[in-house]
TIVO-2410 file (N, C-alpha, C; in nm, 3 decimals):
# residues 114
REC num residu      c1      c2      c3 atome chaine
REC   1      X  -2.356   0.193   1.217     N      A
REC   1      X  -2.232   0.133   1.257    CA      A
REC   1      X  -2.241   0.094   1.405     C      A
REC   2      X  -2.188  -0.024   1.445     N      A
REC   2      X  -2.186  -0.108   1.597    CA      A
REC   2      X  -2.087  -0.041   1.670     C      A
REC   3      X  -2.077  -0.015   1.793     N      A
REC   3      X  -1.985   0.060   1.858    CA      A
REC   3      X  -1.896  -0.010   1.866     C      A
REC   4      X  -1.868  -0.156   1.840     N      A
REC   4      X  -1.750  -0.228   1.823    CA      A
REC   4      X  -1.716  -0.207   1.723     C      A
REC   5      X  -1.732  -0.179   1.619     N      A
REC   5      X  -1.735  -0.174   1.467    CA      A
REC   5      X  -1.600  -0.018   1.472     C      A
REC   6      X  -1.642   0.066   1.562     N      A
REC   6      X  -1.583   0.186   1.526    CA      A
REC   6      X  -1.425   0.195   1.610     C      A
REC   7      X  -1.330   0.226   1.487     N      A
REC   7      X  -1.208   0.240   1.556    CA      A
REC   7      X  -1.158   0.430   1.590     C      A
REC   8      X  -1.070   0.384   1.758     N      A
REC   8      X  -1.059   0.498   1.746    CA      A
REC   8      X  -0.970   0.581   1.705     C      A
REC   9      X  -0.845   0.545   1.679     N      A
REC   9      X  -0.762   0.586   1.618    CA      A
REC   9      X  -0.747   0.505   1.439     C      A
REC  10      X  -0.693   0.592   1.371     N      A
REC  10      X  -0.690   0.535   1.178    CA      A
REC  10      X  -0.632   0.688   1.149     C      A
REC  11      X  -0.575   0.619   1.025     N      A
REC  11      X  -0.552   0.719   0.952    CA      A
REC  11      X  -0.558   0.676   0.768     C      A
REC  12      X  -0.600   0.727   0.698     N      A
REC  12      X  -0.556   0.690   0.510    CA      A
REC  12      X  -0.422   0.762   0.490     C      A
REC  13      X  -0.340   0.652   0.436     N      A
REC  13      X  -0.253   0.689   0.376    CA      A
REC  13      X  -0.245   0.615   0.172     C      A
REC  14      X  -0.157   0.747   0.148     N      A
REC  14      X  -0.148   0.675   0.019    CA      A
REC  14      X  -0.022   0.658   0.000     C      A
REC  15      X  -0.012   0.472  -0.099     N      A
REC  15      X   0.105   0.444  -0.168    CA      A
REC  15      X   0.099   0.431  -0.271     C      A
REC  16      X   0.146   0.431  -0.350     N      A
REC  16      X   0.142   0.339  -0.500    CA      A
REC  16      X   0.026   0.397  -0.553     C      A
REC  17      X  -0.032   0.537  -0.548     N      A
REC  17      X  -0.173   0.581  -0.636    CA      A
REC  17      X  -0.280   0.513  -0.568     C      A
REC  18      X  -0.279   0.472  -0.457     N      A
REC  18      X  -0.390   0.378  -0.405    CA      A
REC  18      X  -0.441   0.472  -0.253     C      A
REC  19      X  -0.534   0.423  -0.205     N      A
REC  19      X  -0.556   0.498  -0.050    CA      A
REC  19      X  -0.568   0.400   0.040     C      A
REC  20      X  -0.515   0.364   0.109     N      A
REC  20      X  -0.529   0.267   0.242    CA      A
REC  20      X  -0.577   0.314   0.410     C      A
REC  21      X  -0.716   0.306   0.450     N      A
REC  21      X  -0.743   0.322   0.583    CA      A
REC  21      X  -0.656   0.201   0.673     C      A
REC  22      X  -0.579   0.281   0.777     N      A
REC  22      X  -0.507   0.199   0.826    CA      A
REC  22      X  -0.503   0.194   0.954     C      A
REC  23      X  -0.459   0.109   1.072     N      A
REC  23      X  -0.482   0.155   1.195    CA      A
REC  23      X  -0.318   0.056   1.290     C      A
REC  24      X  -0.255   0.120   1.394     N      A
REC  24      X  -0.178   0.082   1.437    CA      A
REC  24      X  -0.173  -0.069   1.452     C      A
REC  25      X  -0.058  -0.150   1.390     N      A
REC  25      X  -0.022  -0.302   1.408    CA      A
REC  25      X  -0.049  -0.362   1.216     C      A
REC  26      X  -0.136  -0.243   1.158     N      A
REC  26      X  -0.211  -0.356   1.067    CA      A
REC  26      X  -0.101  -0.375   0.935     C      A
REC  27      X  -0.088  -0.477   0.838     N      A
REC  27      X  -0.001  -0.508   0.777    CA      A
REC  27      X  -0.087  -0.512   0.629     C      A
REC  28      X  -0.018  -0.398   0.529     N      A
REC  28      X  -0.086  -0.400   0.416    CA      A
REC  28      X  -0.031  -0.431   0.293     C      A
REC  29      X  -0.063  -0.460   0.190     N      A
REC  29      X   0.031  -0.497   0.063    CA      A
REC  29      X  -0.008  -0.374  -0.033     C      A
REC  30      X   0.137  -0.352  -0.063     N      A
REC  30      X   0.130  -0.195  -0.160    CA      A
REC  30      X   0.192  -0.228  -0.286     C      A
REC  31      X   0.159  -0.192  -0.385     N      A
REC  31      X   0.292  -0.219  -0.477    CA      A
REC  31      X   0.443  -0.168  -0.466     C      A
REC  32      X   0.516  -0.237  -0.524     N      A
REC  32      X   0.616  -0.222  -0.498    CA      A
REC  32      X   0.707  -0.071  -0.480     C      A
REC  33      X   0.773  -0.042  -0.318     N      A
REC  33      X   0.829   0.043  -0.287    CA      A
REC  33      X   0.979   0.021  -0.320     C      A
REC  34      X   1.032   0.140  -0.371     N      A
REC  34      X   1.170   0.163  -0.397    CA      A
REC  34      X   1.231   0.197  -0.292     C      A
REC  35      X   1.357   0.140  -0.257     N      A
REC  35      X   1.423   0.250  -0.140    CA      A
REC  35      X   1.550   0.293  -0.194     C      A
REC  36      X   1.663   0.358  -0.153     N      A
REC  36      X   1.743   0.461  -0.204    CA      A
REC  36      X   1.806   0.397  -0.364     C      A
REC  37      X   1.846   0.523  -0.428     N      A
REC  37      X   1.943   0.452  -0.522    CA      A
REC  37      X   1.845   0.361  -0.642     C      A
REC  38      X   1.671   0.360  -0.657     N      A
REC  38      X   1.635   0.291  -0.708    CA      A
REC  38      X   1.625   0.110  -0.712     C      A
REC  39      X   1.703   0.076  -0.573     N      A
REC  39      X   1.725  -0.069  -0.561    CA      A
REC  39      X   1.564  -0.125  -0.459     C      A
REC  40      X   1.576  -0.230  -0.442     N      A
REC  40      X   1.419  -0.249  -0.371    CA      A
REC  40      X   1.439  -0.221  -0.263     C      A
REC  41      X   1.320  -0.190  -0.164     N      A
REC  41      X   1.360  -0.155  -0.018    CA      A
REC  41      X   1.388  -0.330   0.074     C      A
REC  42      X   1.480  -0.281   0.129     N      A
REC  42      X   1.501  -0.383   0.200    CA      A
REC  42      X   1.378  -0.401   0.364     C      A
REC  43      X   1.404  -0.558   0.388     N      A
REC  43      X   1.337  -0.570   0.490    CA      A
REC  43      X   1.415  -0.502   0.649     C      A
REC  44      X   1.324  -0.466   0.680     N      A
REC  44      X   1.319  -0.371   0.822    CA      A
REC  44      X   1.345  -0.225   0.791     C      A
REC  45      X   1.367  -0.137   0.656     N      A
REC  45      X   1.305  -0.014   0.619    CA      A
REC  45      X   1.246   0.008   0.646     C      A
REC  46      X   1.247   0.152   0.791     N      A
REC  46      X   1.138   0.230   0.803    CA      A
REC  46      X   1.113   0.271   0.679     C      A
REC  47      X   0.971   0.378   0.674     N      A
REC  47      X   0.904   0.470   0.606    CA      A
REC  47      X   0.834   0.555   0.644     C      A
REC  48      X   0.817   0.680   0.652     N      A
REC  48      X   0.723   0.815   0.587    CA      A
REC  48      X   0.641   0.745   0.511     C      A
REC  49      X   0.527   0.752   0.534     N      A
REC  49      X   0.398   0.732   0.440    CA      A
REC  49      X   0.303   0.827   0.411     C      A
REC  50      X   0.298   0.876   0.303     N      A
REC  50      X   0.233   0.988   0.242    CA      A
REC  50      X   0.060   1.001   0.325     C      A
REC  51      X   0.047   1.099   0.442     N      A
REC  51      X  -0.072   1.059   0.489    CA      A
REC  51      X  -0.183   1.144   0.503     C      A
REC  52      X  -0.305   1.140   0.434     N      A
REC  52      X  -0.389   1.184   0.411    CA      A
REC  52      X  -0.508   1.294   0.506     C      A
REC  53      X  -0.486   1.199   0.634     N      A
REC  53      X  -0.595   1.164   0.698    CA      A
REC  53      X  -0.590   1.128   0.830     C      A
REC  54      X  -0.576   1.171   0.944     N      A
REC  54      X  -0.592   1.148   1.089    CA      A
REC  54      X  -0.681   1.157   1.189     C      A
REC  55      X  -0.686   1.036   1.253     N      A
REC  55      X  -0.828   1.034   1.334    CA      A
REC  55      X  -0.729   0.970   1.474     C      A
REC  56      X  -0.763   1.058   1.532     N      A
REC  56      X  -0.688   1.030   1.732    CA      A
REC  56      X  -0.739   1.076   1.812     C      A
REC  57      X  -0.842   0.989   1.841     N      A
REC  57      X  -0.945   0.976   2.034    CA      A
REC  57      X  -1.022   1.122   1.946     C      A
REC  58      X  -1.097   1.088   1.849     N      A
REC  58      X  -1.188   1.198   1.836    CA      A
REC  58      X  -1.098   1.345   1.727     C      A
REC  59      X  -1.012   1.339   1.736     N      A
REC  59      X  -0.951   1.490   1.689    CA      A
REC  59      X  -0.912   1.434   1.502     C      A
REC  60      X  -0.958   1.485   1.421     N      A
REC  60      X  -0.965   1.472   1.311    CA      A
REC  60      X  -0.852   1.595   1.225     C      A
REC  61      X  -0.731   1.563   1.118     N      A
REC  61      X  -0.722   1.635   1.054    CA      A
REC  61      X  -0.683   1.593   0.934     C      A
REC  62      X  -0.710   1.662   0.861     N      A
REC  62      X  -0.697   1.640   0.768    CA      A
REC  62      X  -0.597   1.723   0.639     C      A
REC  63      X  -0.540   1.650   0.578     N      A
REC  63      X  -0.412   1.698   0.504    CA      A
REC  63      X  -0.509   1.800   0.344     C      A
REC  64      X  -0.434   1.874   0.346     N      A
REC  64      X  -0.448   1.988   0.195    CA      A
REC  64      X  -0.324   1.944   0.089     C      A
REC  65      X  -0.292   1.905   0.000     N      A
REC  65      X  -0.348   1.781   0.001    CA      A
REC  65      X  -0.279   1.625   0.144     C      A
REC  66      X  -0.214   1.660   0.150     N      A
REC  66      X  -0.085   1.596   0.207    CA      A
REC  66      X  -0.044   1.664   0.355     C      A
REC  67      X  -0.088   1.576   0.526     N      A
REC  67      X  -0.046   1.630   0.603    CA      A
REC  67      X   0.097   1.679   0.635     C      A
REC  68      X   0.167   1.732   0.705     N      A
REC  68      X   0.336   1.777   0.693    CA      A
REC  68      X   0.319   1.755   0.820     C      A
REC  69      X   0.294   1.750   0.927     N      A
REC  69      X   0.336   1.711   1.062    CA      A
REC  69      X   0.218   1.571   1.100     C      A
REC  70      X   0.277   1.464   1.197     N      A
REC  70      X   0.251   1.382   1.233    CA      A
REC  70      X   0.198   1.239   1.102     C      A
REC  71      X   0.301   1.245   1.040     N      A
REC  71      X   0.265   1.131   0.934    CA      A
REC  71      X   0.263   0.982   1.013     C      A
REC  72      X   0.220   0.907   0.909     N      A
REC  72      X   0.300   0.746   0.931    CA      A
REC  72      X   0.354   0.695   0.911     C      A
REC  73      X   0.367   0.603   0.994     N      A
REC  73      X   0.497   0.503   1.010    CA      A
REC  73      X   0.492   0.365   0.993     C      A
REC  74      X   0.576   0.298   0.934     N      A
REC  74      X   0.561   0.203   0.860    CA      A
REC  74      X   0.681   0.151   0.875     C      A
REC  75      X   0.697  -0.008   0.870     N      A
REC  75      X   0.834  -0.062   0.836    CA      A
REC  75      X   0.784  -0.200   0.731     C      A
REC  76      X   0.902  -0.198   0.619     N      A
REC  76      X   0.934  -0.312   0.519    CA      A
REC  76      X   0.890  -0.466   0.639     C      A
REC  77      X   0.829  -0.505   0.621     N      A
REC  77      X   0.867  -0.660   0.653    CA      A
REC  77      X   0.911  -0.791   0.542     C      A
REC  78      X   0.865  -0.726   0.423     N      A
REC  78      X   0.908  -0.835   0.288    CA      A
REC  78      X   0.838  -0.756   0.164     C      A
REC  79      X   0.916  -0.834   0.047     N      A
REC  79      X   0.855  -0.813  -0.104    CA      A
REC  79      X   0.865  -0.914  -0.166     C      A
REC  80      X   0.693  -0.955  -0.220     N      A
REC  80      X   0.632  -1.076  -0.222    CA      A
REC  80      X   0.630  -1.065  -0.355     C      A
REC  81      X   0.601  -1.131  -0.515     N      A
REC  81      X   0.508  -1.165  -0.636    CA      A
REC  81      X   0.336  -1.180  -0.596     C      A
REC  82      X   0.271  -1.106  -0.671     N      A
REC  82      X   0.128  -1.138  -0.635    CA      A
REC  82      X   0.083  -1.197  -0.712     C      A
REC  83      X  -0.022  -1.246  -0.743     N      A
REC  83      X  -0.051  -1.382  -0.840    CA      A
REC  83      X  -0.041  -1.352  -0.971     C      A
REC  84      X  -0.034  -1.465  -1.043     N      A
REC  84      X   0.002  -1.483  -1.174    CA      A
REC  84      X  -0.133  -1.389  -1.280     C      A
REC  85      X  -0.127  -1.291  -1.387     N      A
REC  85      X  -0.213  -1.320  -1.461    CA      A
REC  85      X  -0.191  -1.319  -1.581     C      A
REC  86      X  -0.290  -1.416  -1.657     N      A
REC  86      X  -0.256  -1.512  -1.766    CA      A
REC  86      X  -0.335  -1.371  -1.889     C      A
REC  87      X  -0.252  -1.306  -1.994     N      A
REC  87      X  -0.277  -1.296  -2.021    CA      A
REC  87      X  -0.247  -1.319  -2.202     C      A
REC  88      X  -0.357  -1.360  -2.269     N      A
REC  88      X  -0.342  -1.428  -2.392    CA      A
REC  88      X  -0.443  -1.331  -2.520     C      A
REC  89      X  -0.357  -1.341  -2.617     N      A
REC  89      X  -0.414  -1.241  -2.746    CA      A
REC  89      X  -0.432  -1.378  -2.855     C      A
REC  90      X  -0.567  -1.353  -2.915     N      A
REC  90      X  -0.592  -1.466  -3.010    CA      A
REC  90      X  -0.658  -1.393  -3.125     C      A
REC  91      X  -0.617  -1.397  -3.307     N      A
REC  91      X  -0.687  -1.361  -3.402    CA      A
REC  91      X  -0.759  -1.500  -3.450     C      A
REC  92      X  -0.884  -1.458  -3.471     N      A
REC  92      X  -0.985  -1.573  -3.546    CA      A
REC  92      X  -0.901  -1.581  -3.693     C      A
REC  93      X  -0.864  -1.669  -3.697     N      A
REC  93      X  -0.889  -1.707  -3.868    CA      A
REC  93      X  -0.766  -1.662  -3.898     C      A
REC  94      X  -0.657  -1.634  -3.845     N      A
REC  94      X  -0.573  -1.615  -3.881    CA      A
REC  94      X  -0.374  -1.727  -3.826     C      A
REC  95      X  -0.430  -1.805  -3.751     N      A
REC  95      X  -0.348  -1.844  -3.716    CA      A
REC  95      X  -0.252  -1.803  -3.579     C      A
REC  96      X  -0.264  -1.701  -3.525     N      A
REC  96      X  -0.206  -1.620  -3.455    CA      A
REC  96      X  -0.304  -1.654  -3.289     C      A
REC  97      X  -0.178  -1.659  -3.171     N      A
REC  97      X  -0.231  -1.709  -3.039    CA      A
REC  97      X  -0.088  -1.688  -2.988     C      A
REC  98      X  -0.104  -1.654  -2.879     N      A
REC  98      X   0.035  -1.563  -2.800    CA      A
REC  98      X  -0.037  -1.539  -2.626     C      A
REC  99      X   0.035  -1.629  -2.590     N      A
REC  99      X  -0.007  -1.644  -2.417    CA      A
REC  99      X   0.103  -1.584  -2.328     C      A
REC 100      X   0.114  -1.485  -2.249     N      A
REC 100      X   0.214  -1.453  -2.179    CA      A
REC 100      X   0.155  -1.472  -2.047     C      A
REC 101      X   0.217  -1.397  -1.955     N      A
REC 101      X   0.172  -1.403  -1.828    CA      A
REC 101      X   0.234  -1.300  -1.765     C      A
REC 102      X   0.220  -1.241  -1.604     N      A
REC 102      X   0.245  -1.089  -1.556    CA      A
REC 102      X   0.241  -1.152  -1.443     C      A
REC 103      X   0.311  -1.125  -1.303     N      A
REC 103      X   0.371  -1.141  -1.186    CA      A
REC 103      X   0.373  -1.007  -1.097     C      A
REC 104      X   0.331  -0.938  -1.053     N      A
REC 104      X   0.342  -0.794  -0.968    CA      A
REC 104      X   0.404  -0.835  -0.815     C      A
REC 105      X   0.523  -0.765  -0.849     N      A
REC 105      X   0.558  -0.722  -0.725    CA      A
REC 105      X   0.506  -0.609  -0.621     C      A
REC 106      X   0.511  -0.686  -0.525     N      A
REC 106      X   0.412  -0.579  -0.391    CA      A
REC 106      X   0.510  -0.568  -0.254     C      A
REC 107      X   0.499  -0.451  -0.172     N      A
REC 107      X   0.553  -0.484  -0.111    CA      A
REC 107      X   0.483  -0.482   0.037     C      A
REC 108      X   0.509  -0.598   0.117     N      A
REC 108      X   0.423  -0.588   0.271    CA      A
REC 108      X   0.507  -0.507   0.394     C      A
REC 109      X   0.396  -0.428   0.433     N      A
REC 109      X   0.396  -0.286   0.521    CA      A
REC 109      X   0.409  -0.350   0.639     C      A
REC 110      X   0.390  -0.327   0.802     N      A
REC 110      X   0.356  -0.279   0.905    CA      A
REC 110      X   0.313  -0.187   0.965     C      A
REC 111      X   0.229  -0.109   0.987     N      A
REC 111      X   0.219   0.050   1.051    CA      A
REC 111      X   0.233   0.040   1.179     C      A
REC 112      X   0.385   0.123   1.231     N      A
REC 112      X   0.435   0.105   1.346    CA      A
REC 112      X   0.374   0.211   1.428     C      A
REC 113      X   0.329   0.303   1.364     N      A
REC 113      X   0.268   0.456   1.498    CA      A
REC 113      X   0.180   0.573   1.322     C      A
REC 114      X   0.087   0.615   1.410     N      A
REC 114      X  -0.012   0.708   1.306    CA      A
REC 114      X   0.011   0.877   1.398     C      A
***
């Protein structure tokens, strides 16, 4: 690894069953976050982000499973559709062909402080 290459502060957090290495400013797409009441989170919702993993000027810790002090921070900036996929069921020889399609909602992060 290039010494430019290496950041010094990051942390992984997880959303949506997924793990994201992340580092202050960076903007990630998660699937879709709920905020209270089951309605979608609105834009400029902070967040608590479930966080794994901390790396600051060298000092490493790491969560069992899940750290409880110094998580991240995150705010809503929007909730986007991610691309279309086409998916289609066809029987040979029988007449039968059925094309639908699937749209995922995601929602885009900010990480405001790790």
């Amino acid at each position: 690894m290039l010494k430019s290459d290496k950041k010094d502060d990051f942390a992984v957090i997880k959303a949506g069953g997924k793990q994201y290495l992340v580092d202050i400013g960076d903007e990630i797409l998660v699937d879709r976050i709920k905020g209270k009441k089951g309605e979608t989170a609105k834009k400029g919702l902070k967040l608590n982000l479930g966080t794994l993993l901390i790396n600051k000027k060298g000092s490493l810790k790491i969560g069992n499973p899940m750290l409880k002090t110094g998580q991240a921070r995150g705010e809503v900036i929007e909730e986007i559709k991610d691309e279309k996929i086409v998916v289609f069921k066809y029987r040979p020889k029988k007449r039968y062909r059925k094309k639908t399609g699937f749209r995922a909602k995601k929602t885009k992060i900010k990480i405001l402080s790790i």
